[in-house]
C-alpha positions in Angstrom: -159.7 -288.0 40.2 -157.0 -285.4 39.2 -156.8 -282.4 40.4 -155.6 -279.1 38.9 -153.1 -276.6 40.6 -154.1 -273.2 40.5 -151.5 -270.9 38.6 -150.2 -268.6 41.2 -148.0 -265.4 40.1 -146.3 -264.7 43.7 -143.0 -264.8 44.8 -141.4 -267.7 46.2 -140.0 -267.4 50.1 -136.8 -269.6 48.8 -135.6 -267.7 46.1 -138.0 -264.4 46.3 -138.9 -264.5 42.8 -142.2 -266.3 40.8 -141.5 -269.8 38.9 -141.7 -267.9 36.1 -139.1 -265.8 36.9 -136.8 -268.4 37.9 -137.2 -270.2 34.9 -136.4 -267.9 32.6 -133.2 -266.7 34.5 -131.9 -269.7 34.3 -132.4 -269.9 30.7 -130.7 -266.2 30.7 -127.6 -267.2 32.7 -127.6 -270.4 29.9 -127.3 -268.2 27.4 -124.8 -265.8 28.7 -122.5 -268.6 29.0 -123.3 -269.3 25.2 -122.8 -266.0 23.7 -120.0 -265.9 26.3 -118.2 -268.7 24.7 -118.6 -267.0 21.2 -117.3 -263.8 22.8 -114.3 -265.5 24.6 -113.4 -266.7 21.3 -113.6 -264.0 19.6 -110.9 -262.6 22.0 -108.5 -265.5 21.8 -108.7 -265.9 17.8 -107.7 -262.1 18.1 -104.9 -261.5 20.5 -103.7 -265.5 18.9 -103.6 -263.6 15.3 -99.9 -262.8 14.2 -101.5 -259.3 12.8 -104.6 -257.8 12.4 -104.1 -258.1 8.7 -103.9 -262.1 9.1 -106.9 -262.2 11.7 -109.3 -259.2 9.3 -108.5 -260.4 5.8 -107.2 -264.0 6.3 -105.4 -264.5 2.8 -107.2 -262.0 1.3 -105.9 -259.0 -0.3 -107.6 -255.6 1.5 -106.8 -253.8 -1.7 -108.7 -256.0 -3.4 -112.0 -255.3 -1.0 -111.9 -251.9 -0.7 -110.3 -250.1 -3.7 -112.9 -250.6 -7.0 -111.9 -253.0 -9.1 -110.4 -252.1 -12.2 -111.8 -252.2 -16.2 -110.8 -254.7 -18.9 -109.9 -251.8 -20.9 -107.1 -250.7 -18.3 -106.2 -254.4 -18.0 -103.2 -253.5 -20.6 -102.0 -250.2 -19.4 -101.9 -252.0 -15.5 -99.9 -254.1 -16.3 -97.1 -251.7 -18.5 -97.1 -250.0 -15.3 -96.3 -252.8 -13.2 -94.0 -254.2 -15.2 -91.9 -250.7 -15.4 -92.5 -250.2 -11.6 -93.3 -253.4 -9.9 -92.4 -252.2 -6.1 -93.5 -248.4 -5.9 -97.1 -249.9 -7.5 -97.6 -252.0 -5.0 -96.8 -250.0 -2.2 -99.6 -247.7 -3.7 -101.6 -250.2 -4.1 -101.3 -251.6 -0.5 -102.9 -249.0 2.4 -100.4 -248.2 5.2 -103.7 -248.2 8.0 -105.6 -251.4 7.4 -109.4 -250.7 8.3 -111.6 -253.8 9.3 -114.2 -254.8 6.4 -116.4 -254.4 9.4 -116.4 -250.4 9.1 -118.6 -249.8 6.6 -121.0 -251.3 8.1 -121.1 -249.2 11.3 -123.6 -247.4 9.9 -126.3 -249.3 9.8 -125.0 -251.1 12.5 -125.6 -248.1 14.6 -128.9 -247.4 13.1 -129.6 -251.4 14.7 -128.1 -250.1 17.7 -130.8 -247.3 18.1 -134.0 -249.6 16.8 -133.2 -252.2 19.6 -132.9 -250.4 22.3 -136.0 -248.3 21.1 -137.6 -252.0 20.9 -136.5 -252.5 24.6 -138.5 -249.0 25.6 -141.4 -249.8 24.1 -141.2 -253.5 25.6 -141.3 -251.9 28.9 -144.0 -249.8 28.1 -146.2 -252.7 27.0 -146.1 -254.1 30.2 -146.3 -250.9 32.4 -149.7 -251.2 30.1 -150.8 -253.7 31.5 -149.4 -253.2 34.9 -152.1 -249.9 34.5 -155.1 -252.7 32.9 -154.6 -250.8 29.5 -154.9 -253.2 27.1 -155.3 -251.3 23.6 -152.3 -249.3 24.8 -150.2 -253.1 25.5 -151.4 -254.1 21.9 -149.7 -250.5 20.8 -146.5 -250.7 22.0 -146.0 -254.9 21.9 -147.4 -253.8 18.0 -144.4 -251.1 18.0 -142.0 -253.7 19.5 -142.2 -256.0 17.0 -142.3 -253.9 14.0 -138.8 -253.1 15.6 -137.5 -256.0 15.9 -138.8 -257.0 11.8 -137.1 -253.7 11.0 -133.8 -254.4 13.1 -134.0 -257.8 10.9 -134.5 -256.0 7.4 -131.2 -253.7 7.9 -129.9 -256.8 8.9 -130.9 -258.5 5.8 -129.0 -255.9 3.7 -125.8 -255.6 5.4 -125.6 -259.5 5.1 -126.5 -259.0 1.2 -123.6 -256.4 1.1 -121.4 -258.1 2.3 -121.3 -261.7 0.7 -121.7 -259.3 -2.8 -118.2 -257.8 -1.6 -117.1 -261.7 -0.8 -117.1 -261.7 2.7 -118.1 -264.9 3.5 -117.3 -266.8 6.6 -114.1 -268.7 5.6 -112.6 -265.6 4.3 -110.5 -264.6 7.6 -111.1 -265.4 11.8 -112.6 -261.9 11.8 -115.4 -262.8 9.5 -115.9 -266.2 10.1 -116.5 -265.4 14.4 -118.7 -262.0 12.4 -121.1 -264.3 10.9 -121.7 -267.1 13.4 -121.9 -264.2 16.6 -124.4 -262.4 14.5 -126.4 -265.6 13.1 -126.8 -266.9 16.2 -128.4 -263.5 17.7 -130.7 -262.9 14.3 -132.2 -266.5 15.7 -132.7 -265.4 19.0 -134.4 -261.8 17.9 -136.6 -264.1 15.5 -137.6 -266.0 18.6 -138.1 -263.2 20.4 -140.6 -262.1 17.8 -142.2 -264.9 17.1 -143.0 -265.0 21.1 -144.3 -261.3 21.4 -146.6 -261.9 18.3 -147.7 -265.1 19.7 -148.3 -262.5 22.9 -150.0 -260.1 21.2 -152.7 -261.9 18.7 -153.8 -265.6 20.7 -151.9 -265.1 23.8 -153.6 -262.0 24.7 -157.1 -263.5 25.1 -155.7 -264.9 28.6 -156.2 -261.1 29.9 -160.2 -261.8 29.9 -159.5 -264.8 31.8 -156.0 -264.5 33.9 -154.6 -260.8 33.7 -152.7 -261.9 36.6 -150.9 -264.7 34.5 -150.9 -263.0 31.4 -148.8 -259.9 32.9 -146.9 -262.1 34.5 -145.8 -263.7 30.7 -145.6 -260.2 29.3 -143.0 -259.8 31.4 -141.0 -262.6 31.3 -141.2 -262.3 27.6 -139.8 -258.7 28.1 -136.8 -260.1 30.3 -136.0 -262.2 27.3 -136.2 -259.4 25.0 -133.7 -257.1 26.9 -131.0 -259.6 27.0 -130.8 -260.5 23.1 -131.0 -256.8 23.1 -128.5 -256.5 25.6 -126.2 -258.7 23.3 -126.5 -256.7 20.3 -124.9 -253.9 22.9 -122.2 -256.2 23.6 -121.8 -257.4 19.9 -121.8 -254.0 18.0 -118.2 -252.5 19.9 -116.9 -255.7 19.9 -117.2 -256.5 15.8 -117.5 -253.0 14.2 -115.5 -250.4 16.6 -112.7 -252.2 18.3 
C-alpha cells in the first residue's frame, strides 16, 4: 500500500533553503549561463567588428534607414545633381556620427524598462499578501502583475512592427541579428512567466483553502522567476539601446 509524503515548506539543514527553492535556483543559475552566452556574444561580435558601421548596419546603407526616402518625382533632378557633383553629394548624404538603428527605440524601450520593474513591485506585493492571509489583495496585485507583463509585450509588439517595416530584420548586420534573438528569447520567457502567474491566480489559487502553506510557498517561487527575466531586461536594455 503506497503511501503519500506530506508536502513540507521548511528549510532544508543541508542547503538552508525549501526544495522549492532549490529547484528553481538551479533553473535560475541555468539560465544565467544561457542569457550569459547570448551576452558574451554580443561582446565578442562587437569588439571582433572592424567598425561600428560594419557591426550596426552590416552592408546596409545608414542613409538609407534613417533619412526619408526620396519621391519618383525628384528621381530626375537626384540624379542631375549627382551626376554634376558626385563626391560633395555623397558626403552629404553620408552622416559623419553614425547612430545605432537601436536609438529610436529607446523610447519605448524605457517605457518597458519602467512597466517591468513596476511588474516586479507588484509581484512582491502579491506575496507579502499572502504572507498577511489577504487573499483578494494577492488576486489584486498578481491581477496588476500580469496586466504588466501583457502590456510590456504589446510595446513590444510594436517596436518589433517598426522595425521589420524599416527593414531591420535579423540578417541585416551582427547588431541586429544578436537584437532579435536576445530579445526573442526573453519575450518567451516573460510569456512563461505570465502564463504561470495566471495559472497562479485563476486554478492555482484554490490550493489557499486547502494548503496556504504550499501555495505561498509557489507564489513565491513563481516571483523569483519573475524578477530574473525582469532582471534581464535590466541587463538587455543598456546593453542593445545605450551602449
Amino acid at each position: 500500500m503506497s503511501e503519500l509524503i506530506p508536502y513540507i515548506d521548511r528549510e532544508r539543514p543541508d542547503t538552508g533553503l525549501t526544495n522549492a527553492k532549490l529547484g528553481i535556483w538551479l533553473f535560475i543559475a541555468s539560465e544565467i549561463m544561457l542569457f550569459g552566452a547570448f551576452f558574451s556574444s554580443y561582446i565578442f561580435l562587437r569588439v571582433g567588428a572592424p567598425d561600428w558601421k560594419t557591426f550596426a548596419y552590416g552592408l546596409t546603407d545608414p542613409a538609407a534607414i534613417h533619412a526619408p526616402a526620396a519621391h519618383d518625382d525628384h528621381t530626375d533632378h537626384a540624379t542631375e545633381n549627382a551626376s554634376t557633383a558626385d563626391t560633395p553629394a555623397k558626403a552629404l548624404a553620408t552622416p559623419t556620427h553614425i547612430s545605432s538603428p537601436l536609438h529610436a527605440s529607446i523610447p519605448m524601450a524605457t517605457i518597458n524598462t519602467i512597466v517591468l520593474i513596476t511588474s516586479s513591485i507588484t509581484m512582491v506585493m502579491a506575496w507579502a499578501s499572502l504572507v498577511l492571509k489577504q487573499l483578494g489583495r494577492f488576486r489584486l496585485y498578481m491581477s496588476a502583475t500580469i496586466l504588466l507583463g501583457l502590456l510590456f509585450l504589446c510595446i513590444k509588439y510594436t517596436e518589433y512592427s517598426a522595425k521589420l517595416a524599416h527593414g531591420l530584420t535579423p540578417g541585416m548586420s551582427p547588431l541586429m541579428g544578436m537584437y532579435w534573438v536576445m530579445t526573442g528569447l526573453h519575450v518567451v520567457h516573460v510569456i512563461g512567466g505570465l502564463v504561470v502567474n495566471l495559472y497562479l491566480l485563476i486554478p492555482g489559487s484554490r490550493m489557499w483553502k486547502t494548503n496556504p502553506e504550499q501555495f505561498t510557498g509557489r507564489i513565491e517561487v513563481a516571483g523569483l522567476y519573475w524578477h530574473f527575466v525582469d532582471l534581464v531586461w535590466i541587463f538587455l536594455f543598456p546593453t542593445l539601446y545605450l551602449l
